[in-house]
SERO-4910 file (N, C-alpha, C, O; in steps of 0.05 Angstrom, whole numbers):
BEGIN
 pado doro    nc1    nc2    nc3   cac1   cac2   cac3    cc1    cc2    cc3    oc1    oc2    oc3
  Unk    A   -364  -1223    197   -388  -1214    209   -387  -1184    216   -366  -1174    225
  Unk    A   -410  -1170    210   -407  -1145    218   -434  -1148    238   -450  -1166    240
  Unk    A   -432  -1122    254   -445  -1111    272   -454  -1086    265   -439  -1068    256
  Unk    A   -486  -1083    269   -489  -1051    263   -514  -1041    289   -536  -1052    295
  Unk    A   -503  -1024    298   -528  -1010    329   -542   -993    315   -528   -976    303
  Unk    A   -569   -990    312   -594   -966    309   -592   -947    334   -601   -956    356
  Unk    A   -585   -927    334   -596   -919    362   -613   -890    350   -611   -868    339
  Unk    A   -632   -913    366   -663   -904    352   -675   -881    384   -663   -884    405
  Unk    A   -691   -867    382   -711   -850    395   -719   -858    419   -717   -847    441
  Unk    A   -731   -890    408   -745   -910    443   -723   -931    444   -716   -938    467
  Unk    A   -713   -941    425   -698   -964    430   -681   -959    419   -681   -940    404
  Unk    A   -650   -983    424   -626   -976    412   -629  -1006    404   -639  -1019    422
  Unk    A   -624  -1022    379   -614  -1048    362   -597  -1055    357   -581  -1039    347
  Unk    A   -589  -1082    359   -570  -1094    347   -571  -1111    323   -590  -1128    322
  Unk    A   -556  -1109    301   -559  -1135    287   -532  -1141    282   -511  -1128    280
  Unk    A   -541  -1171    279   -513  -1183    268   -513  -1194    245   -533  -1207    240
  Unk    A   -490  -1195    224   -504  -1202    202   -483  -1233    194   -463  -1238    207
  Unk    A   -492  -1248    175   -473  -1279    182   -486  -1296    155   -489  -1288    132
  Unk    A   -490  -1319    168   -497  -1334    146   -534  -1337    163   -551  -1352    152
  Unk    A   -540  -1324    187   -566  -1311    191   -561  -1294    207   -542  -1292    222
  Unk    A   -584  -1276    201   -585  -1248    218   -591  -1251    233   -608  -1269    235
  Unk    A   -581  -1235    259   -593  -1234    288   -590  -1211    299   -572  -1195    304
  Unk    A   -624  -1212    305   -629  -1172    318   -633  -1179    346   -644  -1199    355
  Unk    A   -622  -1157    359   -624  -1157    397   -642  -1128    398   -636  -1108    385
  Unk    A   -665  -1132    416   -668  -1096    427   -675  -1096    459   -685  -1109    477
  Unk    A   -662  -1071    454   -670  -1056    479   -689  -1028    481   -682  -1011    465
  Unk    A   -715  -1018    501   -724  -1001    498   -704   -984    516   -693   -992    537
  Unk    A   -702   -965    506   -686   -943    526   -696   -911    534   -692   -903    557
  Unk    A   -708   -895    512   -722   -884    508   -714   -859    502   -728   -839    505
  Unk    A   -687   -860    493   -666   -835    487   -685   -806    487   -681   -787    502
  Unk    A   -704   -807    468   -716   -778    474   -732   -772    487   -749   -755    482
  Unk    A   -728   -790    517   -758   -788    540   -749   -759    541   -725   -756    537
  Unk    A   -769   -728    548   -770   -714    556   -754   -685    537   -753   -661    543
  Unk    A   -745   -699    515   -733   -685    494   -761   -655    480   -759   -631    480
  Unk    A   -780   -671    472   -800   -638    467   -809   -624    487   -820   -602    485
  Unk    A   -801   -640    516   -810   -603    536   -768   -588    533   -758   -567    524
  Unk    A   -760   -604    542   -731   -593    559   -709   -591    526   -690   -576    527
  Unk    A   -712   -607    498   -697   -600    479   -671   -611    481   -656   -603    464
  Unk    A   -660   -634    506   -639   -646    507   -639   -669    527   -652   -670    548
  Unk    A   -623   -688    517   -619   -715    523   -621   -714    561   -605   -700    574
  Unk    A   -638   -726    570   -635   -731    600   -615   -746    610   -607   -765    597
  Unk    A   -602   -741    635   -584   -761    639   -587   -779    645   -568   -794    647
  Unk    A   -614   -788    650   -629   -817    663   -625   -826    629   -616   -848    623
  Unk    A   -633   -805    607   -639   -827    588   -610   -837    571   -604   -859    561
  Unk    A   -600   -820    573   -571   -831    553   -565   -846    580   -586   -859    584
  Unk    A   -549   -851    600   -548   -875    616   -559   -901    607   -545   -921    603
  Unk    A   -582   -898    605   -601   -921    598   -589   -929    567   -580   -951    561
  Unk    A   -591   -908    552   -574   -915    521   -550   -920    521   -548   -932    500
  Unk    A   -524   -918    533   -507   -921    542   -503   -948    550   -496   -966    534
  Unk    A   -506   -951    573   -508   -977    574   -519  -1001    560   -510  -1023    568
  Unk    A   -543  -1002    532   -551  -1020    518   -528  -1015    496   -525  -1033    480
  Unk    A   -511   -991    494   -482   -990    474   -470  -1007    477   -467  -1024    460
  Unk    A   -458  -1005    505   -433  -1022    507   -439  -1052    515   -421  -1068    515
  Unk    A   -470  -1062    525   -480  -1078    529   -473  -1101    495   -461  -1122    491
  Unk    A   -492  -1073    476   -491  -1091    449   -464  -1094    433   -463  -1109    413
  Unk    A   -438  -1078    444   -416  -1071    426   -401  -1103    450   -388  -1119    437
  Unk    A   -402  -1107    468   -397  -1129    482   -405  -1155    473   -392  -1174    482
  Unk    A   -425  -1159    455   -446  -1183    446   -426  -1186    424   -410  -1204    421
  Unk    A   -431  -1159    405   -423  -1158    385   -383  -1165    384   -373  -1164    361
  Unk    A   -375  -1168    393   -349  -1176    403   -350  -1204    397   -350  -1214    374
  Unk    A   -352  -1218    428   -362  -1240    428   -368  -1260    413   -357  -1282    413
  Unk    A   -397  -1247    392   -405  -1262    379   -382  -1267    350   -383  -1286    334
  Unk    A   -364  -1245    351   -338  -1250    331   -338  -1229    310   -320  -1233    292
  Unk    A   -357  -1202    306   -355  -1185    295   -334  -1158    293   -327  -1139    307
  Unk    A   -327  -1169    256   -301  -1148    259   -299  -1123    256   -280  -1110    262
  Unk    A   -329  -1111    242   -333  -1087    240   -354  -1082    269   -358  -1100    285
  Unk    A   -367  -1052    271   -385  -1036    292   -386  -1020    280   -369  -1002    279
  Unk    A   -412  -1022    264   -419   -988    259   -444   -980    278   -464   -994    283
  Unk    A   -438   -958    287   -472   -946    302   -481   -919    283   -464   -904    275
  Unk    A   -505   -915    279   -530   -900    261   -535   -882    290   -525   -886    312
  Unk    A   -553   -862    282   -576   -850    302   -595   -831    286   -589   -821    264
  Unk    A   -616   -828    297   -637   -822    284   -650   -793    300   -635   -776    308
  Unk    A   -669   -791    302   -680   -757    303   -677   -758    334   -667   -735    334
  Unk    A   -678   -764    355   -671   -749    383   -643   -742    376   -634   -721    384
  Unk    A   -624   -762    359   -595   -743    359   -596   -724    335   -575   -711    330
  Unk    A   -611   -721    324   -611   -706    308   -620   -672    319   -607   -652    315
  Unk    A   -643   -674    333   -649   -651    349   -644   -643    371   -658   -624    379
  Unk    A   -624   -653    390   -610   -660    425   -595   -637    420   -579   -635    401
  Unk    A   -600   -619    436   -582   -593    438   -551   -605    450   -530   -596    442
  Unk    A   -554   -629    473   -531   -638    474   -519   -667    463   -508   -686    474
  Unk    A   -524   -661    439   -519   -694    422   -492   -698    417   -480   -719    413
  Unk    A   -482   -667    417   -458   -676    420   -439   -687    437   -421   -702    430
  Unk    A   -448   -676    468   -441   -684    485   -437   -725    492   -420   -740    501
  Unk    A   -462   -726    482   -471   -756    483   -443   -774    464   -426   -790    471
  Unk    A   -449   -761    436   -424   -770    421   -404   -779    431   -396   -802    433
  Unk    A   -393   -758    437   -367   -758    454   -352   -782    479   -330   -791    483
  Unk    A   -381   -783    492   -385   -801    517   -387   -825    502   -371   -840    512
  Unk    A   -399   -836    482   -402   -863    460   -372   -870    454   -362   -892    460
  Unk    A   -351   -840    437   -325   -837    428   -308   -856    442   -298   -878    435
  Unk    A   -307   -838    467   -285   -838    488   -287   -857    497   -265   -864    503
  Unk    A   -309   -880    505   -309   -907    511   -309   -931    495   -307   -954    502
  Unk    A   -312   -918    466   -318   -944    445   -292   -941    428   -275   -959    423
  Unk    A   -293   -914    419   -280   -913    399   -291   -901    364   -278   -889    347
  Unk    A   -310   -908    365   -333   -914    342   -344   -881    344   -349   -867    364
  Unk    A   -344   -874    316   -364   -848    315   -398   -858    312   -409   -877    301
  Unk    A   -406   -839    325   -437   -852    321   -449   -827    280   -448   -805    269
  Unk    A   -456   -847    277   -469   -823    245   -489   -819    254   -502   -835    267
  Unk    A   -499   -789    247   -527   -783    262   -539   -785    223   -524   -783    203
  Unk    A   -568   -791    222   -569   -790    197   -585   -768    194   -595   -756    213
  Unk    A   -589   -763    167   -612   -735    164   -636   -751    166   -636   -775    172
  Unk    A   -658   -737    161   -685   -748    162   -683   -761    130   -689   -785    130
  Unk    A   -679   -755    116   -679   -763     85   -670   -792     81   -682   -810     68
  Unk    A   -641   -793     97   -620   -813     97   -638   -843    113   -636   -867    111
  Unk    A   -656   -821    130   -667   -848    149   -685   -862    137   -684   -887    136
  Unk    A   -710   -844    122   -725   -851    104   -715   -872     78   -726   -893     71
  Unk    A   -699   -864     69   -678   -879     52   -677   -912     61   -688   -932     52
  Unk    A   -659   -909     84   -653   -933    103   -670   -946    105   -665   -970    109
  Unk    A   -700   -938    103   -723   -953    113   -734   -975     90   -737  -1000     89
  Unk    A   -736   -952     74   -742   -959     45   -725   -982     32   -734  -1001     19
  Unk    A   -694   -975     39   -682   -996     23   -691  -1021     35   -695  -1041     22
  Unk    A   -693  -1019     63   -703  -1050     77   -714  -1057     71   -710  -1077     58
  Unk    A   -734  -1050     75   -764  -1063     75   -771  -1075     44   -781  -1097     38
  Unk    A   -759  -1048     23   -777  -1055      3   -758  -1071    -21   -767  -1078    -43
  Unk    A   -730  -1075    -11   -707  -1086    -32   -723  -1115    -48   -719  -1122    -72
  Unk    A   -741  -1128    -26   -738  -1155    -27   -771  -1156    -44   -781  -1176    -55
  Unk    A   -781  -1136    -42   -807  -1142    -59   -814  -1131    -89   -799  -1116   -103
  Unk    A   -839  -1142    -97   -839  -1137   -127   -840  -1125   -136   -843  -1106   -121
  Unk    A   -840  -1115   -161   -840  -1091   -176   -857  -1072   -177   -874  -1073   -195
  Unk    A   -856  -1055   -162   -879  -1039   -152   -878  -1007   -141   -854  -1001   -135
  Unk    A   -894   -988   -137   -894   -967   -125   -896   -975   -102   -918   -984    -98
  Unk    A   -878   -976    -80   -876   -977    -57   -879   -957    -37   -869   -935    -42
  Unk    A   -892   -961    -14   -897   -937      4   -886   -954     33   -896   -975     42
  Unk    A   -867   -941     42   -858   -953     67   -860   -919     96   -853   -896     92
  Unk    A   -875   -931    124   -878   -918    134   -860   -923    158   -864   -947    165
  Unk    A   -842   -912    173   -831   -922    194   -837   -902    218   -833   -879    213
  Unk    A   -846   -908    244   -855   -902    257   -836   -902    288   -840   -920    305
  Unk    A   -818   -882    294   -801   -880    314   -817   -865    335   -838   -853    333
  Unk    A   -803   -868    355   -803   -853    383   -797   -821    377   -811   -809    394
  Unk    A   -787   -807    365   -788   -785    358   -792   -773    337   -796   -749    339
  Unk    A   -792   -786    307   -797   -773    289   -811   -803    266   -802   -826    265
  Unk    A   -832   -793    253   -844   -822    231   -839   -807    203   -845   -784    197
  Unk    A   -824   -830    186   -817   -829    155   -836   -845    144   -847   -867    151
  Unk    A   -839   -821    117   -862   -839     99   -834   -835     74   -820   -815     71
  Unk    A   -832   -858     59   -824   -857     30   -843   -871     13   -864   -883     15
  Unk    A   -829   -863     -2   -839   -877    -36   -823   -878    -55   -813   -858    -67
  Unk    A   -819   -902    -60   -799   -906    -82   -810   -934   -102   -827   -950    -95
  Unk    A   -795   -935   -126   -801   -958   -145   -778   -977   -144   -755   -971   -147
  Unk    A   -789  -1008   -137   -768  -1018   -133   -753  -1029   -162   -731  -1039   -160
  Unk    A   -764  -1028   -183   -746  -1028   -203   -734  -1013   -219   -725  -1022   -240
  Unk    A   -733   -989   -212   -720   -969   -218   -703   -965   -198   -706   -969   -174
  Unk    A   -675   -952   -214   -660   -947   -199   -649   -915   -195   -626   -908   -199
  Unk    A   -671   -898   -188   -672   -864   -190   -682   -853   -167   -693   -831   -165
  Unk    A   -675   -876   -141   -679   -862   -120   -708   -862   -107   -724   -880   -114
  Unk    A   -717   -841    -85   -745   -839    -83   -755   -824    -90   -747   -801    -84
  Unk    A   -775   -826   -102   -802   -804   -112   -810   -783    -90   -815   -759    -95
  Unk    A   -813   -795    -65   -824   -783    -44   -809   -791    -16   -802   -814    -13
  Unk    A   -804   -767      7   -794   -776     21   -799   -751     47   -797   -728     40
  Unk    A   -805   -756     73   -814   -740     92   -803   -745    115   -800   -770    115
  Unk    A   -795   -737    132   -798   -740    163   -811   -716    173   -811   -692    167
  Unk    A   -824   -731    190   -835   -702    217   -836   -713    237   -839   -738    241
  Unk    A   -833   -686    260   -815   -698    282   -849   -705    306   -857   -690    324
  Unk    A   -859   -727    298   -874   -744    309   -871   -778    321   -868   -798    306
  Unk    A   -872   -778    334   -868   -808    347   -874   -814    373   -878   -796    389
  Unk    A   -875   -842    382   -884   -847    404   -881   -842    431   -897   -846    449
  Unk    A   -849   -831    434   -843   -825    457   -851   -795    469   -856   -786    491
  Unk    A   -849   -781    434   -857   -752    440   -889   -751    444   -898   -735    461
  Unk    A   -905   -766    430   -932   -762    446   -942   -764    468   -962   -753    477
  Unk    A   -918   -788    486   -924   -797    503   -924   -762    527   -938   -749    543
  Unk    A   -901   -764    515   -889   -732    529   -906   -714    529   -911   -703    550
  Unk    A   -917   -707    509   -931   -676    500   -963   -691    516   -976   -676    530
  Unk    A   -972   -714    513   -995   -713    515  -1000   -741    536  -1006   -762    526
  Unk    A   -998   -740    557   -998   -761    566  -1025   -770    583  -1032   -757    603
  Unk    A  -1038   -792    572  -1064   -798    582  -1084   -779    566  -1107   -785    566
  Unk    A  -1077   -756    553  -1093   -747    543  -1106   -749    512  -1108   -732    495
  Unk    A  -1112   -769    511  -1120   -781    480  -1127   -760    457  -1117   -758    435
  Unk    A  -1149   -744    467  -1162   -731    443  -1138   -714    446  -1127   -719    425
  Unk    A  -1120   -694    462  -1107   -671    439  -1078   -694    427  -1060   -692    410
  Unk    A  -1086   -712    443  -1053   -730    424  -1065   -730    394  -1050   -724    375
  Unk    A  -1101   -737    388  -1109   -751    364  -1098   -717    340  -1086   -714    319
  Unk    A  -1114   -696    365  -1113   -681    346  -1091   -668    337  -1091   -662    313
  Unk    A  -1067   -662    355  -1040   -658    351  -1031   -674    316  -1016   -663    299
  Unk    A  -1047   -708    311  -1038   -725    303  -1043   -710    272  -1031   -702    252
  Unk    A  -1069   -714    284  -1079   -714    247  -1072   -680    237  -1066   -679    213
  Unk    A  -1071   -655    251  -1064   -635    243  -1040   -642    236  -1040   -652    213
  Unk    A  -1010   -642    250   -986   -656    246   -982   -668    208   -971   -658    189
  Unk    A   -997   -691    213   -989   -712    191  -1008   -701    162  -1012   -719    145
  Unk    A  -1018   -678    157  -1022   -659    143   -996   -648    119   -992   -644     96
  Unk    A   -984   -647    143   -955   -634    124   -944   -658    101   -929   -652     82
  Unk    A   -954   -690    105   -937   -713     91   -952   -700     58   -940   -704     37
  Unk    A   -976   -685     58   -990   -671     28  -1007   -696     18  -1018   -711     34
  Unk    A  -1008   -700     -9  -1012   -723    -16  -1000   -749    -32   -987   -749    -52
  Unk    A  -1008   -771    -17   -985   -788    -28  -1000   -816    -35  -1020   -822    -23
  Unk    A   -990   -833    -56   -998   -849    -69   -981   -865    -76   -960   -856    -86
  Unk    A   -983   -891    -72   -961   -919    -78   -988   -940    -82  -1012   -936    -78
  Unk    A   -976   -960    -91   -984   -986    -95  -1001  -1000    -72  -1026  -1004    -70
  Unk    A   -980  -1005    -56   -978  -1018    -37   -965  -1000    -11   -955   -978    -17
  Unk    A   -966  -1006     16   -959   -995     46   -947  -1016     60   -956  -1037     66
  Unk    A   -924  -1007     66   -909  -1028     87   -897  -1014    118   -879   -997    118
  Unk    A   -908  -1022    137   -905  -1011    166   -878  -1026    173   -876  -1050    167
  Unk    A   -849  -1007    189   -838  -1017    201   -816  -1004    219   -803   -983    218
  Unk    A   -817  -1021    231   -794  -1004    261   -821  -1015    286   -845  -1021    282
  Unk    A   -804  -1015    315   -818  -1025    327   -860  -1025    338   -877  -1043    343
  Unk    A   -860  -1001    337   -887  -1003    331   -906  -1020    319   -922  -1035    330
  Unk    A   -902  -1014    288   -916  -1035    271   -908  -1064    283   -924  -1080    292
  Unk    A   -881  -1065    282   -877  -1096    290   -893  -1113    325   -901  -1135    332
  Unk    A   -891  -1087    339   -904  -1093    364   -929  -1104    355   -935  -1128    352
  Unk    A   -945  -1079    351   -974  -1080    335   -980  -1110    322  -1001  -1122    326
  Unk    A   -959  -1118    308   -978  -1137    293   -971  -1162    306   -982  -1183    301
  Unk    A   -943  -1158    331   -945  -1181    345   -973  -1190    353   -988  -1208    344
  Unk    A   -977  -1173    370  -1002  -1170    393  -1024  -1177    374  -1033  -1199    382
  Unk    A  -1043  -1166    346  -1054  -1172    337  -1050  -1206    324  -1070  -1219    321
  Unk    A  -1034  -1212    320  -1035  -1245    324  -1033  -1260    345  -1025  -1283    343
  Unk    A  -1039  -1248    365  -1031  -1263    389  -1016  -1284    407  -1020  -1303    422
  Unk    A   -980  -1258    385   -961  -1281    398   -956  -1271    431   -963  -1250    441
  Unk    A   -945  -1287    440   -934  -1283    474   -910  -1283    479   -901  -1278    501
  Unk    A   -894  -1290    454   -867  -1283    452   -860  -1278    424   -865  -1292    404
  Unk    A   -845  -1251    425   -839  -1234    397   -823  -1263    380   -803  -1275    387
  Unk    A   -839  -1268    356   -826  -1286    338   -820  -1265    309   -842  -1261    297
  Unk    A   -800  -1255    298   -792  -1241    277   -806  -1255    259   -827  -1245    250
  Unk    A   -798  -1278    252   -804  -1293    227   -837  -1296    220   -846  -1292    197
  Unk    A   -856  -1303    246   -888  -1302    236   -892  -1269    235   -914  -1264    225
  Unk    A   -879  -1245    242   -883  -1212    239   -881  -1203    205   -891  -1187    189
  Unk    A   -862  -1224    207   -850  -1211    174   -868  -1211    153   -867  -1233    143
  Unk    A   -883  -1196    140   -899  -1200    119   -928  -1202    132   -950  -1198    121
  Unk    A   -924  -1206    151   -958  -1204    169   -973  -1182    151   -962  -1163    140
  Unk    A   -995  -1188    152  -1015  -1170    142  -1035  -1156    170  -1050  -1167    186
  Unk    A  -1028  -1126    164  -1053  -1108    194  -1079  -1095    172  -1075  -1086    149
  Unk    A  -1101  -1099    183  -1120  -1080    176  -1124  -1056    190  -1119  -1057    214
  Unk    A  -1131  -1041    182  -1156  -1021    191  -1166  -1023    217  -1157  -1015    238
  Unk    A  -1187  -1035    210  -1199  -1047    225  -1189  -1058    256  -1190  -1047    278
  Unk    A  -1179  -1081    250  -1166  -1098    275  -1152  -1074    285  -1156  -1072    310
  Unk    A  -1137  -1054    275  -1122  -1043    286  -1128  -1022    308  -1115  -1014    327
  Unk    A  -1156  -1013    298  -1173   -994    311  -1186  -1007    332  -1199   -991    346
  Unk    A  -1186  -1033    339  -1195  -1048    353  -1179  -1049    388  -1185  -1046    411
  Unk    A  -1160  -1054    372  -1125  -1056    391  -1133  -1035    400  -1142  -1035    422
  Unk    A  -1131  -1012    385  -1126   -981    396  -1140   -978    420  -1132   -969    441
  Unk    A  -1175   -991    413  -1187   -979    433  -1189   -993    457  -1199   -983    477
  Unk    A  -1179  -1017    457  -1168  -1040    484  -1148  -1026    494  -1150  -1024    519
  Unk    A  -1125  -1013    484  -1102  -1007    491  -1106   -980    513  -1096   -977    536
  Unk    A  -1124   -963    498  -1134   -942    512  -1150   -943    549  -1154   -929    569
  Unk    A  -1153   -963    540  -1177   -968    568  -1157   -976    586  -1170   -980    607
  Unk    A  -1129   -981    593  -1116   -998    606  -1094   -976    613  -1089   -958    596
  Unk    A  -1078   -978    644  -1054   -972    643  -1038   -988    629  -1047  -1005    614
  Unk    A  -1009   -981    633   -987   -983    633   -970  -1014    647   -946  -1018    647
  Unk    A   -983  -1026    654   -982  -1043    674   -995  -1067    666   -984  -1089    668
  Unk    A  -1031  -1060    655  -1050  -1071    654  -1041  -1079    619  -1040  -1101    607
  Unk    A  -1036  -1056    610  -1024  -1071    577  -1000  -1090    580   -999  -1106    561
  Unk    A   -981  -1094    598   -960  -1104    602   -966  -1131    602   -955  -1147    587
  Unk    A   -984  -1138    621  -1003  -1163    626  -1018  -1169    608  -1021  -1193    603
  Unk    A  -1026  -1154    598  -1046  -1169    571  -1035  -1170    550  -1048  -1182    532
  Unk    A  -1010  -1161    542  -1004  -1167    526   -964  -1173    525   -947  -1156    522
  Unk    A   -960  -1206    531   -940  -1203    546   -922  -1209    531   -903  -1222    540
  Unk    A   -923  -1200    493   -906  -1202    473   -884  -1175    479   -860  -1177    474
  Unk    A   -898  -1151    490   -892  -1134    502   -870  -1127    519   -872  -1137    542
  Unk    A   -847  -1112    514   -835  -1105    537   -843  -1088    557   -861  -1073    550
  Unk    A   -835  -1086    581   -849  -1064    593   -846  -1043    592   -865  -1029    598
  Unk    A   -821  -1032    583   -815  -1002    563   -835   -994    543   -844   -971    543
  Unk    A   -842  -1013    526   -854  -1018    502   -878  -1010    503   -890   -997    486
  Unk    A   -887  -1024    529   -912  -1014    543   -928   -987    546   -951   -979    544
  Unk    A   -902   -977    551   -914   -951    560   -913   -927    540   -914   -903    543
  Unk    A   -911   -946    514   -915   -922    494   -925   -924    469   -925   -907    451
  Unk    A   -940   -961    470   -957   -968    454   -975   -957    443   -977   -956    418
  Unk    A   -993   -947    458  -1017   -935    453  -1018   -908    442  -1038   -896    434
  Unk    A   -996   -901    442   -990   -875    433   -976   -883    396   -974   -867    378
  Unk    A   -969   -914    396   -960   -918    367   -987   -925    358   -994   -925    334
  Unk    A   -999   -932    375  -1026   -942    357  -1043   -919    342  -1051   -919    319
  Unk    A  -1045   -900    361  -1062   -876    346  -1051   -864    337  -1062   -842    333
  Unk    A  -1021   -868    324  -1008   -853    304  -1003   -870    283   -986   -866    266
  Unk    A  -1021   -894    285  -1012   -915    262  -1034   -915    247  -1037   -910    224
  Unk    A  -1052   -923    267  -1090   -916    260  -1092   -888    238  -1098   -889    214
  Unk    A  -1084   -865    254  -1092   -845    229  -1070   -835    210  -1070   -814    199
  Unk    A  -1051   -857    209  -1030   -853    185  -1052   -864    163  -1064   -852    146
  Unk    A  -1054   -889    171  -1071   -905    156  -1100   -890    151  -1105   -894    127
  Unk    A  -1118   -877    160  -1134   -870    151  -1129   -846    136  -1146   -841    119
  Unk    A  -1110   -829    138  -1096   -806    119  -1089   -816     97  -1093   -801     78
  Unk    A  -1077   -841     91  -1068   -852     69  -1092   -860     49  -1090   -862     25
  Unk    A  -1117   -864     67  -1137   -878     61  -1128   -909     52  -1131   -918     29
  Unk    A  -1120   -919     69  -1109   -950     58  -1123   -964     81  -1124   -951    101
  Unk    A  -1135   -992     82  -1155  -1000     98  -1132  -1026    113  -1131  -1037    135
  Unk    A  -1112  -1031     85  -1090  -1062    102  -1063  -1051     87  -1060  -1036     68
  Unk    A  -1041  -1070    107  -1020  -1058     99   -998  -1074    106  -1005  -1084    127
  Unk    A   -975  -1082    101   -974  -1111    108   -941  -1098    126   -931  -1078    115
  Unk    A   -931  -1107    143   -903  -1108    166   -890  -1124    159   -897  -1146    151
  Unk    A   -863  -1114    162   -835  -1118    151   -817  -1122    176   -818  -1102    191
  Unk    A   -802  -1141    183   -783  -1157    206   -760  -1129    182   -752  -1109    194
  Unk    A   -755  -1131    159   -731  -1117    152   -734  -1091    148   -756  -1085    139
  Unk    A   -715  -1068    151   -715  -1046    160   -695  -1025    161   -683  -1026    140
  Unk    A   -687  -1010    171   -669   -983    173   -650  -1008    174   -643  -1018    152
  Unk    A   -641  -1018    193   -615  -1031    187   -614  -1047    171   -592  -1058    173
  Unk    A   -623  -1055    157   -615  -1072    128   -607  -1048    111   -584  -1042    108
  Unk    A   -627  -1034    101   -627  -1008     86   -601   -993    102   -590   -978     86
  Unk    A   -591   -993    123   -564   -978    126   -532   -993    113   -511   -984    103
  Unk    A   -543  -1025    122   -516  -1035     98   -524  -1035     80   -506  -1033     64
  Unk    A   -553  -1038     64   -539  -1030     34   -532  -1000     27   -515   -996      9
  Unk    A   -546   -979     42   -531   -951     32   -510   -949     37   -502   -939     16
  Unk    A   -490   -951     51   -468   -965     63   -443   -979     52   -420   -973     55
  Unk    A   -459  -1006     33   -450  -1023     24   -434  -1038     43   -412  -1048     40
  Unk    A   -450  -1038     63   -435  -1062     88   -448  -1089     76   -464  -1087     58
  Unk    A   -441  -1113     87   -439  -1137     67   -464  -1150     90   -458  -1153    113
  Unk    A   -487  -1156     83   -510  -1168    103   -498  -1201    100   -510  -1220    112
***
């Protein structure tokens, strides 16, 4: 059995891999406060920190002989990421890999899209600090056609724009300008966002992976959510929607209107969510054994 940690932007993950997979999360929010101040808070690595050794403890336990940990764009841009490293090092042991934006996009891609058909694939993953769009063909084996990060996501909007909807929208759609133009087959949403999103739009009350996986979001419905989500604190979404963590909560609405006009930039009206993801796509780039 191996073990592999995401430590992602809002949340840090676990999976374990066996004769079935099993993912654990935690929101933590590694890059709360990262686009005013440009480095890791100490409230927030604490908080990440502790879901480390929380999940490297599980991951024990449950009988895993490898630990690899990933990280994604707050360690990629943390003026003190090294620092953080270090503090991960000196208590685990384990180097953390920070990946490039390319490498993540990659990771995404291989997940999501390994298992589907032969097709121009467009996979969007949507983090707390930075969202990847790829494109790749899954029966070819030449890599991706297309591949982006920009450093947009939910935690940073939350930051730059908080309560304030219209300059978040417009920050959005100027922003997601730079992805140019892009064209696939098909669109597949994933990383917590999408997966929140399409909990809530089926109206589970407790996160079930297996009915997420392959779910189909529209347009539509989704713009719907958005504008429920908007009208409500932090508190009031918590309660209404109690698939929700309360971390999760408070930065929903900010994935929604960056999901809403991905999708309307793409001009794509449905698009279907993927349970598999950067960490699948990191053991196979990897060649760790799922």
């Amino acid at each position: 059995m191996n073990a592999i940690i995401d430590l992602g932007s809002n949340s840090v993950r676990l999976m374990l891999t066996g004769q079935k997979t099993v993912k654990h999360t935690m929101v933590t929010r590694l890059s709360e406060g990262l686009s005013t101040y440009s480095v890791l808070s100490d409230a927030a690595m604490q908080r990440t920190l502790k879901a480390i050794y929380d999940f490297i403890d599980i991951a024990k336990k449950s009988g895993a002989h490898n630990i690899y940990i990933f990280a994604t764009e707050a360690m990629r841009t943390a003026g003190n990421a090294d620092i953080f490293k270090r503090k991960v090092f000196s208590k685990t042991g384990i180097q953390i890999d920070v990946l490039k934006g390319t490498d993540e996009a990659l990771c995404g891609f291989l997940g999501a899209a390994s298992s589907q058909n032969k097709q121009l694939i467009g996979v969007i993953d949507i983090g707390g600090a930075s969202t990847e769009i790829s494109i790749g063909n899954t029966d070819q084996n030449t890599g991706l056609s297309y591949c982006k990060s920009l450093p947009i996501g939910t935690v940073r909007l939350r930051d730059l724009f908080y309560k304030d909807r219209q300059s978040a929208e417009e920050y959005i759609k100027k922003t997601i300008l730079e992805y140019g133009n892009i064209q696939a087959d098909s669109f597949i949403g994933i990383g917590g966002t999408f997966t929140s999103l399409s909990a809530m739009l089926l109206g589970l009350t407790e996160y079930d992976g297996e009915i997420v996986d392959n779910s189909v979001m529209q347009l539509e419905e989704l713009h719907n959510l958005t504008e429920k989500l908007w009208t409500k604190d932090d508190n009031q979404i918590h309660a209404s929607y109690p698939v929700l963590g309360k971390e999760r909560a408070k930065v929903i609405r900010y994935g929604a209107i960056l999901a809403f006009h991905i999708m309307q930039f793409l001009k794509i009206s449905i698009m279907t969510v993927s349970e598999k993801d950067n960490l699948e796509g990191y053991c196979i780039l990897k060649n760790i054994p799922i």
